[in-house]
C-alpha positions as CSV (number, residue, x, y, z in Angstrom):
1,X,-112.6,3.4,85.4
2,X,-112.9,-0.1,84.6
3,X,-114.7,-1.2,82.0
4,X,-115.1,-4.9,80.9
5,X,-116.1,-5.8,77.2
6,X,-116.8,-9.2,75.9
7,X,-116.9,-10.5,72.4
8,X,-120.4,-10.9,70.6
9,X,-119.7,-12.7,67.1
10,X,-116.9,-13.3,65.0
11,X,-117.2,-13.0,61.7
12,X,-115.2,-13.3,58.4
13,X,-114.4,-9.7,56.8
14,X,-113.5,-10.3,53.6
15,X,-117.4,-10.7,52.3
16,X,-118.9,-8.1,54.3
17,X,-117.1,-4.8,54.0
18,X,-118.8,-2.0,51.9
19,X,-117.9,1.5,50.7
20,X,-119.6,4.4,49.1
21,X,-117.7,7.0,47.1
22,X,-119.2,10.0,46.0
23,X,-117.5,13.4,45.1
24,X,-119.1,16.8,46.8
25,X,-118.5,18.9,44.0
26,X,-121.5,19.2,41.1
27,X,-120.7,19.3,37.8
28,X,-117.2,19.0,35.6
29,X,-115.9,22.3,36.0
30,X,-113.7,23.5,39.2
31,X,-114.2,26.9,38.8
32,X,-118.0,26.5,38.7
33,X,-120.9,24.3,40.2
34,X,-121.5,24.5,44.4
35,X,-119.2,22.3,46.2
36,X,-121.2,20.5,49.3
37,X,-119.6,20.0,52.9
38,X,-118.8,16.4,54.2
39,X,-121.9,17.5,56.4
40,X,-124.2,18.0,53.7
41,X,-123.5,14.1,52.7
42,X,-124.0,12.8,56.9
43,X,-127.2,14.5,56.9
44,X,-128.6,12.8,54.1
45,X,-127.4,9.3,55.2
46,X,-128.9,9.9,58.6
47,X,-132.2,10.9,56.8
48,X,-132.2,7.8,54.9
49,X,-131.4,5.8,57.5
50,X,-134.2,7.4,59.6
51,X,-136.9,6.9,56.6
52,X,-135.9,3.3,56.8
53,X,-135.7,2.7,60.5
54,X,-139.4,4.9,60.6
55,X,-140.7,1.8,57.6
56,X,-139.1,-1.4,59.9
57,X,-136.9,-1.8,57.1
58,X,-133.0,-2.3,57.9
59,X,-130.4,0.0,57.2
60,X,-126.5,0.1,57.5
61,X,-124.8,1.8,59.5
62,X,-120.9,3.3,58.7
63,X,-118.0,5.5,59.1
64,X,-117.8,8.9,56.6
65,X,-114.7,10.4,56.5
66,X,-113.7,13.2,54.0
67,X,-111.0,13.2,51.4
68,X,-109.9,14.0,47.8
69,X,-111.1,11.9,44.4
70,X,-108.4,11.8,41.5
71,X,-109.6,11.0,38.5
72,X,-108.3,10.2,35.2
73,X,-109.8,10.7,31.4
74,X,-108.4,9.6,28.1
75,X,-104.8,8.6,27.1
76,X,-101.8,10.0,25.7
77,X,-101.2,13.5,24.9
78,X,-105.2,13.4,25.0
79,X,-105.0,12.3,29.3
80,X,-106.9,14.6,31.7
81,X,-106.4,14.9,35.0
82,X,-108.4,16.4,37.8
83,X,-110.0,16.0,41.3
84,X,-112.4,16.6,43.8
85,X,-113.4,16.8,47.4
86,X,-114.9,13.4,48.3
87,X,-116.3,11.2,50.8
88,X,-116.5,7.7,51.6
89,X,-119.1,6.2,53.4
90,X,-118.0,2.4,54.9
91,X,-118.6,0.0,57.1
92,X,-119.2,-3.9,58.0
93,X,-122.4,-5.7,58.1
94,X,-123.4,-6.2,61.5
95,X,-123.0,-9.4,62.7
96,X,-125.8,-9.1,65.3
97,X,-128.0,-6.9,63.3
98,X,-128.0,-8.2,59.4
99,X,-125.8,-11.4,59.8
100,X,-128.7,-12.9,57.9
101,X,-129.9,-10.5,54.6
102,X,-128.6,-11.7,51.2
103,X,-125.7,-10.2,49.6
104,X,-128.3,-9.2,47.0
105,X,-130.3,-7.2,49.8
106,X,-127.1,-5.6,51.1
107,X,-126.4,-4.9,47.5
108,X,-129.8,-3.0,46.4
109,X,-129.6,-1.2,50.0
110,X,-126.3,0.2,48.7
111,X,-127.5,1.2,45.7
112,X,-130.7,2.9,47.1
113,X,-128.4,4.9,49.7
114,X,-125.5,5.9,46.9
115,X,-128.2,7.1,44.5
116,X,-129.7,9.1,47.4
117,X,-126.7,11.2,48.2
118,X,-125.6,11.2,44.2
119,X,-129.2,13.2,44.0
120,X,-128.5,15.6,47.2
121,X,-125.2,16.2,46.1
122,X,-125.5,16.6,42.4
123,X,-123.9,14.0,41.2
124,X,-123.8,11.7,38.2
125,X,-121.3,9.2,39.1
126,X,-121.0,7.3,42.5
127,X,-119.0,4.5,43.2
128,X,-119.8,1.4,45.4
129,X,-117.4,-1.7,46.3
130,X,-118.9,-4.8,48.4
131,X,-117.0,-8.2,49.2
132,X,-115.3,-8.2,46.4
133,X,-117.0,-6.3,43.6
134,X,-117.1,-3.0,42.8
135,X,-119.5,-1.0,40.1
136,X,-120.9,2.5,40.1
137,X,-124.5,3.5,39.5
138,X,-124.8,7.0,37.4
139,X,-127.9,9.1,36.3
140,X,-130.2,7.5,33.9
141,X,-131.0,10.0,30.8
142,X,-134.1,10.7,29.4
């Protein structure tokens, strides 16, 4: 079979790379809480990208892939160490399809799709990275 394949657009990486990190187990303690399946997480960031496509608004597409979340607490004799099962959701800003949305758009897009799998998989925590920043949104409390 051959197939030919031409290049659309260039485009300069290092400001348009994101990534979503969130852990799939709720709650602190190992032995308790429900731990979610990496499928759990794809379903909910194909709903969200279908409740935007469904409103004309744009979404981003990505690459989830499955993993394990160390984490650290404290220091000295006082340092806790644990983990988690984890995914990460990333991906490039299409050149062709949001070459033109603010980094501030792309930003609040981010934020809107991390908080909605933090809520369907219980979390408190979830970590975001984009160009070169990185922050974490967590659950506001009451």
């Amino acid at each position: 079979m051959d197939v030919q394949y031409k290049r659309i657009k260039a485009q300069t990486l290092q400001g348009r790379r994101f990534t979503i990190v969130v852990g799939l187990h709720e709650g602190f303690d190992p032995e308790a809480g429900v731990t979610h399946y990496q499928v759990t997480a794809q379903r909910a960031l194909i709903q969200w990208m279908e409740r935007r496509g469904a409103r004309q608004m744009p979404y981003l597409n990505g690459l989830v892939t499955s993993g394990g979340y160390i984490y650290s607490h404290g220091s000295g004799a006082a340092t806790s160490v644990g983990g988690e099962p984890a995914i990460e959701f990333t991906g490039i800003i299409s050149t062709s399809y949001l070459a033109d949305m603010s980094n501030q758009d792309i930003e609040d897009m981010l934020e809107e799709m991390a908080a909605t799998l933090g809520a369907v998989l219980g979390q408190i925590r979830v970590e975001i990275a984009f160009m070169d920043r990185a922050w974490a949104i967590v659950v506001q409390q009451p």
